[in-house]
TORKE-572916 format. One record per atom (N, C-alpha, C): x, y, z; residue in one letter. Coordinates in steps of 0.2 Angstrom, whole numbers, plus 5000, padded with zeros to 4 digits. Atoms other than C-alpha are relative to their C-alpha. Layout:
BEGIN
XYZA/...
***
This chain:
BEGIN
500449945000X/500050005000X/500450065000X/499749945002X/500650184996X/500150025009X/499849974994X/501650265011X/499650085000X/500649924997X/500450405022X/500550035005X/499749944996X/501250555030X/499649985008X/500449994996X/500650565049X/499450054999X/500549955002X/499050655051X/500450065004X/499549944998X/500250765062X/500749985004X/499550014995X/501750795071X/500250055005X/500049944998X/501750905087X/500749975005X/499349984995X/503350955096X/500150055005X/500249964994X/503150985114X/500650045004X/499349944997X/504751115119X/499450065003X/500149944995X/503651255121X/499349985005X/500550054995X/502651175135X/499650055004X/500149954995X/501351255143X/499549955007X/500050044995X/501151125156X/500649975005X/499750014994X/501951065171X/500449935000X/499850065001X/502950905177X/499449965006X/500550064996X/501950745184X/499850045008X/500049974993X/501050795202X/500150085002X/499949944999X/501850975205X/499950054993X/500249945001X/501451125197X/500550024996X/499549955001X/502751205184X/500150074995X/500249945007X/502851365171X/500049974994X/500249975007X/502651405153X/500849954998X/499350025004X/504551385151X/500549935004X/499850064999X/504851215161X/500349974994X/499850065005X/506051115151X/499949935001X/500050074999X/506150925147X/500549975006X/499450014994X/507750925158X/499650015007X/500649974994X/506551005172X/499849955001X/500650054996X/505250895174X/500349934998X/499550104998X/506550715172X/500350035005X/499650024996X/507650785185X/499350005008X/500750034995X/505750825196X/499949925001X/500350064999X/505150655191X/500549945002X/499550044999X/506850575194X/499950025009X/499949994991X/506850665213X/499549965002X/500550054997X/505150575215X/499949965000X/500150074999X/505350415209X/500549975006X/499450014998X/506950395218X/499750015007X/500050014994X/506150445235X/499649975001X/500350034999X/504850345232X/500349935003X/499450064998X/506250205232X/500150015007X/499749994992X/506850265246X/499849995006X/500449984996X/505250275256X/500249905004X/500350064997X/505050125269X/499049984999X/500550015003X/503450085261X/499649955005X/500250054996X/502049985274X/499549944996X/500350055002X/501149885262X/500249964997X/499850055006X/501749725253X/499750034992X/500149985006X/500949805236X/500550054999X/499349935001X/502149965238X/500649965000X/499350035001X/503549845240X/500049974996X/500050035006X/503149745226X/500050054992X/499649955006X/502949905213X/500750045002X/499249994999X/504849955220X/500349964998X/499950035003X/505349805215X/499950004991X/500150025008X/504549835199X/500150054997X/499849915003X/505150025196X/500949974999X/499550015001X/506849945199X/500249964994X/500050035007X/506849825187X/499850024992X/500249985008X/505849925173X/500550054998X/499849955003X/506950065174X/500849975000X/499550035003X/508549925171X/499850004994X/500149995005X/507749885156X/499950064997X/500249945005X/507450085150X/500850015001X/499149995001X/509450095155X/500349974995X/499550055003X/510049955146X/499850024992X/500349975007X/508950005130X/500450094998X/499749924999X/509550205134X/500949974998X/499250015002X/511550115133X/499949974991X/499850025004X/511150025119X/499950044991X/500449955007X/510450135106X/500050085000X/500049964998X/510550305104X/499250044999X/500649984997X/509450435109X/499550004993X/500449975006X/508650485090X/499849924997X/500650075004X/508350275087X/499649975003X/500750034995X/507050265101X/499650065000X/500749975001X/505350315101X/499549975006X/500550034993X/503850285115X/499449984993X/500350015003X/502450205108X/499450035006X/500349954994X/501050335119X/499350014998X/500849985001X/499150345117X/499650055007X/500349974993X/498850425137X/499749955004X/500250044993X/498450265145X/500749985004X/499750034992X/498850205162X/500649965000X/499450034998X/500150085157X/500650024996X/499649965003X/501050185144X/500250075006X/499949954996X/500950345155X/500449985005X/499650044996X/501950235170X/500750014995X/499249975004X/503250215154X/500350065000X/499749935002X/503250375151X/500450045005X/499749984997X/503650425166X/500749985005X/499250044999X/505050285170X/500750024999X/499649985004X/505950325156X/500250084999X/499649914996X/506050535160X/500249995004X/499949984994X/506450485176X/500849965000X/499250055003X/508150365167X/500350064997X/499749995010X/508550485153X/500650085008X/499449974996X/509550615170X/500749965002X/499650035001X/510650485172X/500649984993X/499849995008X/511150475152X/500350074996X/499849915005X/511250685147X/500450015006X/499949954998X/512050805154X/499450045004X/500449984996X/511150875169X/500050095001X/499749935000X/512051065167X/499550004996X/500449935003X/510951205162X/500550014994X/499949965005X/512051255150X/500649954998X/499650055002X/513051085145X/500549995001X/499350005000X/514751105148X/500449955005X/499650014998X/515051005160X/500349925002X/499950075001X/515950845165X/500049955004X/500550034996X/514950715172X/500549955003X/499950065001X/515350545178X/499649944998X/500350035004X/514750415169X/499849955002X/500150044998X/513650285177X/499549964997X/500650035004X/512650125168X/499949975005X/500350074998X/511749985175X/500049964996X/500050075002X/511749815173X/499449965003X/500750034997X/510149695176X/500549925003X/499750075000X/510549545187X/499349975003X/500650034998X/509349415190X/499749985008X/500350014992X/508249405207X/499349965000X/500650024999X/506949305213X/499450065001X/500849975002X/505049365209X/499850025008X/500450014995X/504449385224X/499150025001X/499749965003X/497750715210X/499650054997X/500349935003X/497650865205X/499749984993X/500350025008X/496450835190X/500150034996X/499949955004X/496850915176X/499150004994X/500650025008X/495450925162X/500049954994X/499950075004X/495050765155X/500649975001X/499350055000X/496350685163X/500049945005X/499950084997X/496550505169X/500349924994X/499550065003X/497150295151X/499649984993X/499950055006X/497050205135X/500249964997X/499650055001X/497850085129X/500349974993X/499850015008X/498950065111X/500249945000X/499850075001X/499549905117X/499649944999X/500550045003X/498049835113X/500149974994X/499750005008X/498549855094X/500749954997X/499350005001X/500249775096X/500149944996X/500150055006X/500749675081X/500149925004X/500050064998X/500849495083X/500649975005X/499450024995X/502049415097X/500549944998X/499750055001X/503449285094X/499849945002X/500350094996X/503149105098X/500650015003X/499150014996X/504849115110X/499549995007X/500150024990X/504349035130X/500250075002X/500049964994X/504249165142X/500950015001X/499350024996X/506349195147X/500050065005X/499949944996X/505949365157X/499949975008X/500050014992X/506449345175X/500150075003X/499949935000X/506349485186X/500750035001X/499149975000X/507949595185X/499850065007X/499949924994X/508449735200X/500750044995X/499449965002X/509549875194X/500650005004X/499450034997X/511249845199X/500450054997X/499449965002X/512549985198X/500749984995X/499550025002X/513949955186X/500750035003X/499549934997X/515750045191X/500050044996X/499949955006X/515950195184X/500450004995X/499449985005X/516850235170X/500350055002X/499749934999X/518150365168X/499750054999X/500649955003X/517450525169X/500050034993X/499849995006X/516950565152X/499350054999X/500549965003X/515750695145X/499249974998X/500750045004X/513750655144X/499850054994X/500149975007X/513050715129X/499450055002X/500549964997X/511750875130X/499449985001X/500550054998X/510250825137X/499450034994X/500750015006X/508550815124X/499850045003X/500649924997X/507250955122X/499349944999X/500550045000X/506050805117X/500049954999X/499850095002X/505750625117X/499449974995X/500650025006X/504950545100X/499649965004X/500650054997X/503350455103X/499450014992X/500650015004X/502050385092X/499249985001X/500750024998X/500150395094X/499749974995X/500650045005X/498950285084X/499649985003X/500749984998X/497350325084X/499349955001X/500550035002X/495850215088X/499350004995X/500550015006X/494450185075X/499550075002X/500549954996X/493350285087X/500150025006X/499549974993X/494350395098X/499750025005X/500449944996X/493650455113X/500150085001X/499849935000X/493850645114X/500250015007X/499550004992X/494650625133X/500649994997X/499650025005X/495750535125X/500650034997X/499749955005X/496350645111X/500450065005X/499849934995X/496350805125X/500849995002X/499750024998X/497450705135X/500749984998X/499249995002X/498850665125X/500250054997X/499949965000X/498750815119X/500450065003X/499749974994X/498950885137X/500749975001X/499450034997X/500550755140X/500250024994X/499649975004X/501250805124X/500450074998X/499649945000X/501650975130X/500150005008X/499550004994X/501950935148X/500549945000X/499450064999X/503150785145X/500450014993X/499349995005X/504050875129X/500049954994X/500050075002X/503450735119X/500050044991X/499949995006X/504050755099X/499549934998X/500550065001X/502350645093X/499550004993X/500450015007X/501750585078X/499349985001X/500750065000X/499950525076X/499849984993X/500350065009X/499050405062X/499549985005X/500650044999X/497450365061X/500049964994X/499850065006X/497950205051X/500149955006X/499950044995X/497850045056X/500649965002X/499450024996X/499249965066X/500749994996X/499550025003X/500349905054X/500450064993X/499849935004X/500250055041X/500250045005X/499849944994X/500450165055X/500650005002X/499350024997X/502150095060X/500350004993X/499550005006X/502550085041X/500450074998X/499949935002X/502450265038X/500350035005X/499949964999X/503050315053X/500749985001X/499250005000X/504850225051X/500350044994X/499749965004X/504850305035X/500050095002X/500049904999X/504450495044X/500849985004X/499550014997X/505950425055X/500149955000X/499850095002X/506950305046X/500750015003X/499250014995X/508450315060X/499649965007X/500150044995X/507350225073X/500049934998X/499750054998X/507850055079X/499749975006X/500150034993X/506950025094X/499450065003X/500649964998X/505150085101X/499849975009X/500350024996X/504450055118X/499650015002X/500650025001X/502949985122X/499749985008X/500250024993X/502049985138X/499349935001X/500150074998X/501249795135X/500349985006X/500050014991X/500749715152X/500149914997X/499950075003X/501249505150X/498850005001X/500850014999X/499049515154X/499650004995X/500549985007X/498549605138X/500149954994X/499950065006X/498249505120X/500750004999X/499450035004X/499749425113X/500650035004X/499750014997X/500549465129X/500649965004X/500050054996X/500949325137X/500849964998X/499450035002X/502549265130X/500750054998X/499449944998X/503649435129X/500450005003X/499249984998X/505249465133X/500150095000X/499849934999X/506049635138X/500250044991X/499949995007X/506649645121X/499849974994X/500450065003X/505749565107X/500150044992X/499849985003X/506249605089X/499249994994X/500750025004X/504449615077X/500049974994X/500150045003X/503849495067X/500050004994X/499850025006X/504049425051X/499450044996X/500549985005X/503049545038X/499750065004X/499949944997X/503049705050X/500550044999X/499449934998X/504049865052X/500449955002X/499650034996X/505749805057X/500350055006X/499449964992X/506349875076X/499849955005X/499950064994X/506449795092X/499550035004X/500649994995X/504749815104X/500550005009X/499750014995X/505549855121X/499550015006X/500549994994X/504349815137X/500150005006X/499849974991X/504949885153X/499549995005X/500350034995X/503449845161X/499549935000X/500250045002X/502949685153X/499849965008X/500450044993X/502649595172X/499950035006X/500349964994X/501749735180X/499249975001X/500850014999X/499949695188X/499750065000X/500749945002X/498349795185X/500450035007X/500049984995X/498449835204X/500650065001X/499749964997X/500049905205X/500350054994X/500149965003X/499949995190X/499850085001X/500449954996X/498850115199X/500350035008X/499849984998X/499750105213X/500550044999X/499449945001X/501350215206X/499550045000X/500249925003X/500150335198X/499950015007X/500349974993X/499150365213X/500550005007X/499849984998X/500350365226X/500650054999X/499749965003X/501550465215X/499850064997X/500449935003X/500150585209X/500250024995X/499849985005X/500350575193X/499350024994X/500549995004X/498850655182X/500049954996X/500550075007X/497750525171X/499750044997X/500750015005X/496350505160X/499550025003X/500749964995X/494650585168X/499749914997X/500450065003X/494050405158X/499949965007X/499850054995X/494650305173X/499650015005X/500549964995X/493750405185X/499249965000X/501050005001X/491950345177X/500249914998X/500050085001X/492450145177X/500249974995X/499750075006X/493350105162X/500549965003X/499350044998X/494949995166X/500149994993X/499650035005X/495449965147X/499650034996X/500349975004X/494950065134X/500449994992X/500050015008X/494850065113X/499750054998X/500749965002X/493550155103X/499550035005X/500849984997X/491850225109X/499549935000X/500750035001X/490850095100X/500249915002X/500050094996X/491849935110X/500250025007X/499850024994X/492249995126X/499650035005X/500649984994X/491050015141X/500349985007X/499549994993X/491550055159X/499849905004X/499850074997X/491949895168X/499249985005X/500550044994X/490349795176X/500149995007X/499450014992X/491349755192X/500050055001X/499949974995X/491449925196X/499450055003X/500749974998X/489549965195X/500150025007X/500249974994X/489050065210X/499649945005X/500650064997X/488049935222X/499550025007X/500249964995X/487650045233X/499050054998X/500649975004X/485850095222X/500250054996X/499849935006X/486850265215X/500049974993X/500050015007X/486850265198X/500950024998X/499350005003X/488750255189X/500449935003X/499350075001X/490550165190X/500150045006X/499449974997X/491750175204X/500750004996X/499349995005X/493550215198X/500449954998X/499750045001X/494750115190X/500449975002X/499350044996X/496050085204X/499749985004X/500550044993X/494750005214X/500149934999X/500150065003X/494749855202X/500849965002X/499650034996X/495949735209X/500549924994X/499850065001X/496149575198X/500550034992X/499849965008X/497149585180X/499549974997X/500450045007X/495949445173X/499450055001X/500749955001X/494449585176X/500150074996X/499749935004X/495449735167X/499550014995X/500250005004X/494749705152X/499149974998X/500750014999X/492849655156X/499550054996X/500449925004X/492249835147X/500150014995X/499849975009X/492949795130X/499749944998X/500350045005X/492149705117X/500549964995X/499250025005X/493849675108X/500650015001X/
***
């Protein structure tokens, strides 16, 4: 089929939004709100947390932000892309992966200076808000092209400090990070707003297509034929889930680059746990009972979270507890 243009492409630098939770100006940069969301995830780690749920997403903030390191060493910054529609489990990457990239640039204001250079290595471990308008999830990884026949090989990894190198110059830090949205058949207009909104508070450089998945990934390697490697916030729970790896290379008769999923063995639950104890604005959607969203004319807010109490509506999305019930409000 003949190569399509995106329907656009917006480059969030001149932002007039804030970083995750806190409040920032007009002229907040991308560096700004990573080194914020880096101070917050990091005390999060830090926090003695009292619930086994919080201990177990620690566990899984350290291990997803090995794998955005190790992808961050392996590639450089212009052959990676976010794959970003404004839901719940992409928004978590997105935030991950801002909260990696201080470690990677140059942290100076004005570049010049010379850092120490520290990576990470993954070593293997046993498993063990302010609302904004229209803001709370959807999900691109619905779309995601077909999965390898490869067993499962993902074990959980913890970030493990490498030594440093010698000190050697980081490179200046990014004003924005590629990202590709593609669009549902029948968008919600929250939706839309929403990543709209993230696309100027998170500096996001973002294409969209309203094509269907595999044309959309054709034309957008040809808007940016230097990418090598996209990431993908699949949960091992969503379709053609289940068999993923951290890095998985796409399938025979697709686009060629490497699917990278940093949060491939998160739970629904504690998915909601980061945002929500980290305060991170969503999707207003979440709010009114979806848990898994697509179009208008297949997804209806979750049965499970009917009201039982006689009111009429849903309760919210991070009520809903199981993975296997996530997807109970979609048709497809």
């Amino acid at each position: 089929m003949p190569q399509q243009g995106p329907d656009s492409c917006q480059n969030g630098t001149a932002a007039n939004g804030g970083g995750s939770g806190d409040a920032a100006g007009p002229s907040t940069s991308l560096r700004q709100v990573c080194l914020e969301l880096r101070a917050k995830v990091d005390a999060f780690l830090a926090q003695d947390v009292e619930t086994k749920r919080l201990k177990g997403v620690q566990a899984q903030v350290k291990e997803a932000m090995g794998v955005i390191d190790e992808a961050l060493d392996k590639y450089s910054f212009e052959e990676l892309s976010l794959s970003y529609n404004g839901g719940k489990d992409c928004l978590v990457l997105l935030v991950l992966i801002l909260a990696c990239l201080p470690r990677h640039f140059d942290d100076d204001d004005n570049n010049n200076t010379t850092t120490t250079t520290t990576t990470t290595t993954t070593t293997p471990t046993n498993p063990t808000s302010p609302q904004q308008p229209s803001v709370t999830n959807h999900t691109i990884n619905n779309h995601n092209p077909p999965h390898h026949s490869h067993p499962p090989t993902n074990t959980p990894l913890a970030a493990t400090p490498r030594a440093a190198t010698p000190t050697t110059p980081l490179p200046p830090f990014p004003k924005t990070l590629q990202s590709v949205y593609i669009v549902s058949e029948h968008p919600f207009p929250e939706v839309d707003d929403f990543v709209e909104l993230s696309t100027q508070q998170y500096h996001l450089d973002l294409c969209r297509y309203s094509l269907p998945m595999r044309a959309a990934l054709e034309a957008y390697l040809v808007e940016r034929p230097r990418l090598r490697a996209i990431f993908v916030g699949t949960r091992r729970t969503d379709p053609h889930g289940a068999e993923l790896r951290h890095f998985d290379p796409t399938d025979e008769g697709w686009p060629a680059f490497v699917r990278v999923h940093p949060v491939i063995d998160w739970h629904y639950a504690e998915i909601w746990a980061f945002i929500r104890h980290l305060g991170i604005p969503y999707l207003s959607l979440y709010d009114q009972g979806y848990t898994s969203l697509g179009g208008t004319e297949d997804t209806h807010p979750n049965p499970h979270l009917k009201k039982d109490d006689g009111a009429h509506g849903f309760r919210p999305a991070y009520e809903l507890i199981g993975d296997d019930e996530e997807r109970l409000g979609r048709e497809r």
